[in-house]
C-alpha positions in Angstrom: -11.6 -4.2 1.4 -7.7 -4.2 1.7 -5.8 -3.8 -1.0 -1.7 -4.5 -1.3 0.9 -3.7 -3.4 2.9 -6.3 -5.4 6.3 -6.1 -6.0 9.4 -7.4 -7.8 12.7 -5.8 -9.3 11.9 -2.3 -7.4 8.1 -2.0 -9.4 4.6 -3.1 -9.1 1.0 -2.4 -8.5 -1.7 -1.8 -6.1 -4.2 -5.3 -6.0 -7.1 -5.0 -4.0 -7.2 -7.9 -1.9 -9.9 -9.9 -2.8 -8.7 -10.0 -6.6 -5.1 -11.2 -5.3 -6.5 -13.8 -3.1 -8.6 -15.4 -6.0 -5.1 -14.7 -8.4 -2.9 -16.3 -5.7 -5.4 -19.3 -5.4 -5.5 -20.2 -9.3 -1.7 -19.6 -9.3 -1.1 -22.2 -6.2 -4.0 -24.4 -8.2 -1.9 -24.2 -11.6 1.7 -24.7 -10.3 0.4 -28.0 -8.1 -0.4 -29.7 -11.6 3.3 -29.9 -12.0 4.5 -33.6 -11.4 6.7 -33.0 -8.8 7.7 -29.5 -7.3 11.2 -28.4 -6.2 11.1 -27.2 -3.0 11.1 -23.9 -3.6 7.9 -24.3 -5.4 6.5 -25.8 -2.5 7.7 -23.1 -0.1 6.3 -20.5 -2.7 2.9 -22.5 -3.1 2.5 -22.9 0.5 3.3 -19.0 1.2 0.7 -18.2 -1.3 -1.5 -19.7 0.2 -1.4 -18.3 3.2 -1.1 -14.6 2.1 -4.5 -15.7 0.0 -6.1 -15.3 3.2 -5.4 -12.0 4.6 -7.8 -9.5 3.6 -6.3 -6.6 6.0 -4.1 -4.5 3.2 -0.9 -6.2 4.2 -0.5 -9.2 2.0 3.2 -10.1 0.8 3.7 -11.7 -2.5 7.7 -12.5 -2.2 8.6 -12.7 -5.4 12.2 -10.8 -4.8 12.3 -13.6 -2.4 11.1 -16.9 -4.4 12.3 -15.6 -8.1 15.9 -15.3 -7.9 17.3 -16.4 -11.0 16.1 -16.1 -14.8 15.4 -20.1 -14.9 12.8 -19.2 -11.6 11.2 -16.4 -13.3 10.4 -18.2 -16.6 9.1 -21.0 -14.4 6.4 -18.4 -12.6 5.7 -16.6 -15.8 4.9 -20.1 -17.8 2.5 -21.2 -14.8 1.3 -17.5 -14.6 0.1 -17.4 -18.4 -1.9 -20.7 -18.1 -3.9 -19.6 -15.3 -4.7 -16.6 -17.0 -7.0 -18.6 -19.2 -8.5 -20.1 -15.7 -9.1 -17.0 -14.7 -12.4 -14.9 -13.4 -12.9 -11.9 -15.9 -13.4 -9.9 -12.6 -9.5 -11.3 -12.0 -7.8 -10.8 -15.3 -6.6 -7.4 -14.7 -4.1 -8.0 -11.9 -3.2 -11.6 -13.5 -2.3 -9.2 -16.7 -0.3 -6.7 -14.3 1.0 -9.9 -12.5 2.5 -11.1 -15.5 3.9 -7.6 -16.7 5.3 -7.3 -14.0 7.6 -10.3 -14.3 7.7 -9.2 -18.0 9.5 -5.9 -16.9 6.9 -4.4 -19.0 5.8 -2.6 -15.7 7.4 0.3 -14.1 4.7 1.7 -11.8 6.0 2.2 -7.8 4.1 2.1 -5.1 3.9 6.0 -5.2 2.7 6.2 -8.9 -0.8 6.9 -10.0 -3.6 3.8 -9.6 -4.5 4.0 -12.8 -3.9 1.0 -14.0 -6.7 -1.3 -11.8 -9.2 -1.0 -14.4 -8.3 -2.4 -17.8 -8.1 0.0 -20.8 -9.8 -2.3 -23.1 -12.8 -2.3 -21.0 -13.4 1.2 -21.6 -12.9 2.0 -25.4 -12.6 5.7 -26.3 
């Protein structure tokens, strides 16, 4: 199993692959509800889409590329936060570090420690 890293704003996290592709999917599945997408959405739903289906450790999210302004990023983080509900608990970790991530809560590279793919809560102290 693959796994990529996810980037935006210079930080981000290791996903293995499988997880991203069933992320990607319930994000592209959420943001189609809309009424009508701008076609950027479309462009971004389409490309995610097709990254869903790589499994070889190379899969590209874009978001320096699709999220370019403020008004973008709410946008993704509003459709991001309902899917989380939609999501498969085996899922919910990277959709949580998705969504830090466009939080600017997360400031992991692709050099720092993977420690962060399990979730603390599941392992109380």
């Amino acid at each position: 199993m693959g796994t990529s890293f996810v980037e935006f704003g210079g930080f981000g996290f290791w996903a293995r692959d499988a997880v991203l592709d069933s992320w990607l999917t319930t994000l592209v599945d959420e943001l189609e509800t809309l009424p009508t997408l701008k076609p950027w959405q479309e462009s971004l739903a389409r490309y995610w889409r097709e990254q869903a289906t790589i499994d070889a450790g190379c899969m590209s999210i874009g978001l320096d590329d699709f999220i370019t302004d403020n008004e973008r990023k709410a946008i993704v983080l509003s459709f991001a936060r309902i899917a989380l509900a939609r999501t498969d608990p085996d899922v919910r970790r990277t959709a949580i570090l998705f969504i830090d991530l466009l939080d600017g809560k997360l400031n992991t590279t692709v050099s720092s420690p993977i420690d962060y793919l399990t979730d603390p809560a599941d392992h109380p102290e």
